[in-house]
N, C-alpha and C positions, 0 to 999 in steps of 0.2 A: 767310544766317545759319541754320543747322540749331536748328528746332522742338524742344524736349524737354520741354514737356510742353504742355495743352491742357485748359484746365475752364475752366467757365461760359461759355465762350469767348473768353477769357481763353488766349492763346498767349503761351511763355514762350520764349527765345530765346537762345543762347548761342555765344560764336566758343570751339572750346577750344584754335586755336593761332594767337593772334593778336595775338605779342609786340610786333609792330613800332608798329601801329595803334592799340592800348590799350595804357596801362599797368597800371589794375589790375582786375582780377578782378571781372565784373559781368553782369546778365542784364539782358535787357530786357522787357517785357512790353507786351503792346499787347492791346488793344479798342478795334472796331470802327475809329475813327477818333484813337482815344487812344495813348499810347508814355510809357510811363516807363522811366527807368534807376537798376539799384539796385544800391551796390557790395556783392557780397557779403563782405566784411572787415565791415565796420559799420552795414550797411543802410539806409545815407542814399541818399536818393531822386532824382532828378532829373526832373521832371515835364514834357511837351511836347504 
């Protein structure tokens, strides 16, 4: 999954063609051992 952007350390994560596998439109964000998913349409979150 191509990195696109990178603070506090704090990696931001995005597929930009990846119709089949996702349906909508979302980034993911990780620290250290953390991962969330946020849709970006409405920016509810999915914590893991």
């Amino acid at each position: 999954m191509p990195t696109i952007s990178i603070f506090y350390g704090i990696q931001i994560m995005m597929y930009f063609y990846d119709n089949g596998k996702h349906n909508l439109p979302h980034i993911h964000a990780e620290y250290q051992d953390d991962e969330a998913v946020f849709s970006i349409l409405d920016g509810e979150g999915n914590f893991g």
